[in-house]
Every structure is written in structure tokens, then in C-alpha cells.
N, C-alpha and C positions, 0 to 999 in steps of 0.2 A: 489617110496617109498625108505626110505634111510636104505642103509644098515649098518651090524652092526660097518663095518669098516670104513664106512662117517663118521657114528654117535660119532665114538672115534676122529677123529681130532680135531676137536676143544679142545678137554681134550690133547692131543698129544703136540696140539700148544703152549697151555700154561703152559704145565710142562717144552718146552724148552724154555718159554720165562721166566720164575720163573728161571728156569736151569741160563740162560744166564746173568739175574740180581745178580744173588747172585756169580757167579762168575767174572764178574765186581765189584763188591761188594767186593769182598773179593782181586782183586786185585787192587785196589784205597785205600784202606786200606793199605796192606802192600806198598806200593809205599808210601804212605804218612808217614807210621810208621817207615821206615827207611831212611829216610830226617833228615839231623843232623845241629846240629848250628855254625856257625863256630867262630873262634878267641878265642879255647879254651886255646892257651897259655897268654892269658891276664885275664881270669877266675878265682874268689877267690872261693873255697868252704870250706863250716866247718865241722867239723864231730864230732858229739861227741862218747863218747863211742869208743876209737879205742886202747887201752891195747889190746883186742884181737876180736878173733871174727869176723864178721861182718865188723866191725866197720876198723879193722886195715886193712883187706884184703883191704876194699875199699880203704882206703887213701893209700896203694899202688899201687892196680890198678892206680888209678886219676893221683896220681903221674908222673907215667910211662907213661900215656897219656898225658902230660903237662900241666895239671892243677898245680895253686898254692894252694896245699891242705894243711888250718890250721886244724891241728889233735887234739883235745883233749883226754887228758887221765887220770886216776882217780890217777896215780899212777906216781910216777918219775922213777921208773924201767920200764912200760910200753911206758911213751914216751923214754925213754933211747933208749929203744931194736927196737922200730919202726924207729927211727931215724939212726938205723946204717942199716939199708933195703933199707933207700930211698935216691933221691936227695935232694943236698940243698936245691932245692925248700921249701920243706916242711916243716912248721913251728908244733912245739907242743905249746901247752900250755896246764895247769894242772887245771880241770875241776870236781865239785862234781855239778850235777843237780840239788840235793836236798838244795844246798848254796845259796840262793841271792846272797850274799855280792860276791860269788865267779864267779858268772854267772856275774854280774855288769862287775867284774874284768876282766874275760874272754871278754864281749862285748868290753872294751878299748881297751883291745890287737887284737883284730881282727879290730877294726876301724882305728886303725893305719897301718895295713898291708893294708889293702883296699884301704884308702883315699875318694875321691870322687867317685870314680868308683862305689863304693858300693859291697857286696855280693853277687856273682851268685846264689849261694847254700847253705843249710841250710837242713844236712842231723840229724835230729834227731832218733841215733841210740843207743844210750845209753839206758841200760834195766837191768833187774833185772827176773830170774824165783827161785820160792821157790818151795817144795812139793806143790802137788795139790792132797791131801785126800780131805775125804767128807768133808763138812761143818764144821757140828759139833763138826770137833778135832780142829781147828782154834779160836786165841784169838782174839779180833781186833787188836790187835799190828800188826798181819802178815800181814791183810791187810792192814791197813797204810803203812806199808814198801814199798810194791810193788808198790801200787798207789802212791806214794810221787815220785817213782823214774821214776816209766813208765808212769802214766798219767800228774802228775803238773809239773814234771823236765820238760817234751816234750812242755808244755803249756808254763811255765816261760821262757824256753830260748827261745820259738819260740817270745813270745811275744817281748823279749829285744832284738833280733836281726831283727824283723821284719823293724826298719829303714834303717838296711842297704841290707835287700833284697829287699826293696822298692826302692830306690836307682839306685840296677843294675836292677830293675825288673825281678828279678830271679825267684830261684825254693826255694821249700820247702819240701823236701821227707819225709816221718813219716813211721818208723818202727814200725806198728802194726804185726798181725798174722793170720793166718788162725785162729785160737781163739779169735779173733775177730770178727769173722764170725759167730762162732758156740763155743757158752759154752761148755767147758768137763773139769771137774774137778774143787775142788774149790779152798779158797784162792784170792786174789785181783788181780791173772794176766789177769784170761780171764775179768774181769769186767775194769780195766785200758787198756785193749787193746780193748774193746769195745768203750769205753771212747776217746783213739786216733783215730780209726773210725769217730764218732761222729764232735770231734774236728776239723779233718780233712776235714770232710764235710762242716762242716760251713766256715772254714777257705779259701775254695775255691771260695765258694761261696762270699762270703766279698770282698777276694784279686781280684777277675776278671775284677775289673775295673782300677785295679793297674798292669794290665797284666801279674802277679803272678800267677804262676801255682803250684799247689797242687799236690803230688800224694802221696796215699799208697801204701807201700808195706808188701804181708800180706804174710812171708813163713811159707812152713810147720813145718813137724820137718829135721830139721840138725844137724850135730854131729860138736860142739861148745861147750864152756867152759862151759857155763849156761844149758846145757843140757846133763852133763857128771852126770851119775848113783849115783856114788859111792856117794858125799854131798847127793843128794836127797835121796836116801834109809835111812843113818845115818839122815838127820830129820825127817824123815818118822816117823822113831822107837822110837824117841826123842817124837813125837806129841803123838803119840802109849803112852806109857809108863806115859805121864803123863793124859792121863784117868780117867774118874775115874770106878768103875768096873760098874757101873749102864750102861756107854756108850758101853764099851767094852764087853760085856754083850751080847746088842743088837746088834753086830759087831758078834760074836763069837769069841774065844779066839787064833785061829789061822789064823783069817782073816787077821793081819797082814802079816803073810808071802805070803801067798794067793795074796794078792794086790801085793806085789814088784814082786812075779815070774810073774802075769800079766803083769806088768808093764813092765819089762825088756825085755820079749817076743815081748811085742807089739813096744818100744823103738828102740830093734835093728832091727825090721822089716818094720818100719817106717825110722829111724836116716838116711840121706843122707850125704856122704861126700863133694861132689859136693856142696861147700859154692858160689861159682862159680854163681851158677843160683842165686843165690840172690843178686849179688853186682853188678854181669850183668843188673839188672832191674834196679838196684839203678844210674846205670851208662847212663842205657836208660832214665831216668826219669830226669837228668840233662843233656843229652846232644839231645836228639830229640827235633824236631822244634814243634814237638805236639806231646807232652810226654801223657801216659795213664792216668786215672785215678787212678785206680788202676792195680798193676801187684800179680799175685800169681806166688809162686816161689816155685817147687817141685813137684816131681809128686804127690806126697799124694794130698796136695794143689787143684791140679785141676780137679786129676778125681778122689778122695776120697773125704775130706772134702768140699770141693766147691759146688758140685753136692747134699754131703747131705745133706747143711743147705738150701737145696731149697724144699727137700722134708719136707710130712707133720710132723706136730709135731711129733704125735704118732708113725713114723715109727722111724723118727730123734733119739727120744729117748731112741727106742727098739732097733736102731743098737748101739748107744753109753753105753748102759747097757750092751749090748753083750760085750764089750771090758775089763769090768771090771767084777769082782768077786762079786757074791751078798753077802749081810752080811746072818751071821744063820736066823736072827730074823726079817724080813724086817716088818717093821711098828711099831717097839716097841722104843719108845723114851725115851731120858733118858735129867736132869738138869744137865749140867757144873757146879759144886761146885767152 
């Protein structure tokens, strides 16, 4: 008769052979994941969006690693000021996403830097965030704005430059967000960075037989131009203000301040300086020999937001309520005049 200590081996056995696979597992992974591509100083990459941000840290980093990084920038003071940071290498050109005719212009001038080689990279980082009140204080103008800059700019220039990343059979990075993952608050940013999700997905799928790789990158919050308080409180009070009382009503009359003291709380308790961790993924996603699909960048990112757009709706919604101030009057709707 088997005793209780026979009886557990076989359960013993195979917790160390589950043990043993998943750490093979996880070291075949990293061995693989830090495998890099070589003859990065013959490598062209674009970047838009690099005035500041993101966008400029990168085409310095790149830079300083020997990439030939053409920089776009919305402004001629912005390529001005990145240009006295870098080496020669580094090319600007002056870039509005929301332009055809100017994206057209932009693909010439990077086809001639390239030549036949074609494009390695094609980092679409250029973006736009507005206030994110409720719904109901937003005209459609605001959401046109956002989606015009962060979902069709992303789409238009991916598409115009898609022959010369076909070409070097390069990469394609897309600056989505962890609000991309998981709606909180409105206005057209989390629904355009939904949208680049989306795009990005399909686009991977299409590109893999052009041996074109895709990746998202979704950060959290960072402390960045587009993310500095002070503009977004003033349209906050701006969208506030022109109410009509029927809405603000059903808000209560000092839920405005109520919202930005939330807001600010939770802002600088979130805000990471560390831009670092984001232009590092962006840096991984162009030079690993099998780049991620997607990278989350931030701690909020992975063991905040990431975790909670897995849980279920109704809890999802009852922590993202927690974050924000209820109005006086919850269910009482009001008509936009």
C-alpha cells in the first residue's frame, strides 16, 4: 500500500518538470530578445515628431549610436535646436502629419537620402493630447483635431513611406499608449490611439510576407511637453465655462475644481521622468533581430494599467471611477445648445 509520501511524487515530478520548462522558457527568450542586427551605421531611420519629447530624445539617442537619423519637426526652431545636439549625420526636415502635400514633400527628401538601400525605420511618433473631461463638454471639432494628428497623420505617412521600408525591408514602430489598451477619459485621444493599435495590427499582419516588422509602443504617463498641467487645466476651464448651466448642473457647480485637484494628484503620482524607458523600447524595436510586438513602457504601464484592462469590465470600471471625482447629480443629462 502506497504511502502518502509515494503518492505526492509524481505531483513533485511534475512541478519540477513545469519548474524546468518555464525556465528554459524564459531563458531562450531572453537570449533571443537581446540578439541585435548589425551594420547599424549604414541604417536610415525617420522620425517624426521630434521638436521635443519622445520623438527628439530618440533621434539623439539613434544618433549617438550611428544611425543616419532623418528627424522631422513641426517647427524650424525645433529642427534648429536638435541640430546643434547632434552629429552631422543627422538630417531635419520640416513635417506637418496632418499635410499631404507636405508628407508627399517630406517622402522626396528622405528618398534621396536613402537611395536604393531603402528605409530601415519608420518611427511614427508625432502626436497630439488635449483635455480628457467627460464626453459631454467636447464639440466634434476636438475630436477631429486629435484623430487627424494621431490616428490619419500615423496612417498617411506610414502609407507614403511604406516603399521605402519595403525596400530595406525594415521596421515600422507606432507610438500608441497604454490608452490604448484601456479607455479613461474622453475626447479623441484614447479612441486614435485605439485606432493605431488596430492599424498596427493589421499592418503587421499584411507586411510579414515583405519581412516587415511592426511593433507598438504603448507608454504610460511621462513627464513631456504634451503632458505638462498647466495648458490642460486652462482648457479644462475653457470647455467648463462654456456649458451650458443645464450640463453643469448635472456636474455640480464646483466639480470643476474637484476634477483638476484629482487630476493633478493623480498626474504627479503617475508623471515618470524616466523618458528613457520609452525610447529604449523604441530603440529595441529597431535594432533586435526579433523585435517585440508590443513593448509597455513605465511602471504604471505594466503592473497598473496593463493588468487592469485584463480584468473584468465591471471591476475595470469601478477602479477607473475611483480615480476621478463623481459629478453632484449622476444620471441626470443635459442637451448641448
Amino acid at each position: 500500500m502506497l504511502t502518502i509520501a509515494e503518492k505526492s511524487c509524481p505531483l513533485d515530478t511534475l512541478c519540477m518538470v513545469l519548474a524546468a520548462c518555464a525556465f528554459l522558457t524564459a531563458l531562450v527568450w531572453f537570449v533571443r530578445d537581446s540578439l541585435r542586427i548589425s551594420d547599424i551605421g549604414r541604417k536610415r531611420v525617420f522620425i517624426t515628431g521630434c521638436d521635443s519629447g519622445f520623438g527628439n530624445q530618440l533621434a539623439k539617442q539613434l544618433d549617438h549610436q550611428g544611425f543616419h537619423v532623418i528627424a522631422s519637426c513641426l517647427t524650424e526652431k525645433g529642427a534648429a535646436e536638435l541640430k546643434t545636439t547632434a552629429t552631422p549625420r543627422l538630417k531635419t526636415v520640416l513635417l506637418n502629419v496632418v499635410d499631404g502635400k507636405n508628407i508627399d514633400e517630406a517622402v522626396e527628401f528622405v528618398k534621396a537620402e536613402v537611395g536604393e538601400k531603402g528605409l530601415w525605420g519608420l518611427v511614427n511618433n508625432a502626436g497630439i493630447l488635449l483635455a480628457l473631461p467627460p464626453t459631454d463638454w467636447i464639440q466634434i471639432e476636438s475630436f477631429r483635431k486629435v484623430i487627424d494628428v494621431n490616428l490619419l497623420g500615423t496612417i498617411e505617412v506610414t502609407l507614403k513611406f511604406l516603399p521605402l521600408v519595403k525596400k530595406a525591408r525594415g521596421r515600422i514602430v507606432n507610438v500608441s499608449s497604454i490608452m490604448g489598451r484601456l479607455a479613461f477619459g474622453g475626447g479623441g485621444y484614447c479612441i486614435s490611439k485605439f485606432g493605431v493599435e488596430s492599424f498596427s495590427d493589421t499592418l503587421r499582419k499584411d507586411m510579414k510576407h515583405f519581412d516587415i516588422k511592426v511593433s507598438i509602443i504603448e507608454p504610460g504617463f511621462f513627464k513631456t511637453q504634451i503632458t505638462n498641467l498647466e495648458p490642460i487645466e486652462k482648457e479644462l476651464r475653457s470647455l467648463w465655462s462654456a456649458l451650458t448651466p443645464e450640463i453643469k448642473g448635472s456636474y455640480g457647480s464646483d466639480y470643476i475644481d474637484r476634477y483638476i485637484k484629482v487630476q493633478k494628484t493623480s498626474m504627479n503620482l503617475l508623471l515618470s521622468s524616466k523618458t528613457s524607458h520609452v525610447t529604449d523600447c523604441m530603440q529595441h524595436a529597431l535594432t533586435a533581430k526579433y523585435p517585440r510586438t508590443r513593448y509597455g513602457a513605465g511602471w504604471d504601464a505594466k503592473l497598473f494599467w496593463l493588468p487592469l484592462s485584463y480584468l473584468p469590465t465591471a471591476l475595470t470600471d469601478r477602479v477607473v471611477r475611483s480615480l476621478m471625482p463623481e459629478p453632484a447629480e449622476p444620471g441626470v443629462t443635459a442637451t448641448r445648445h
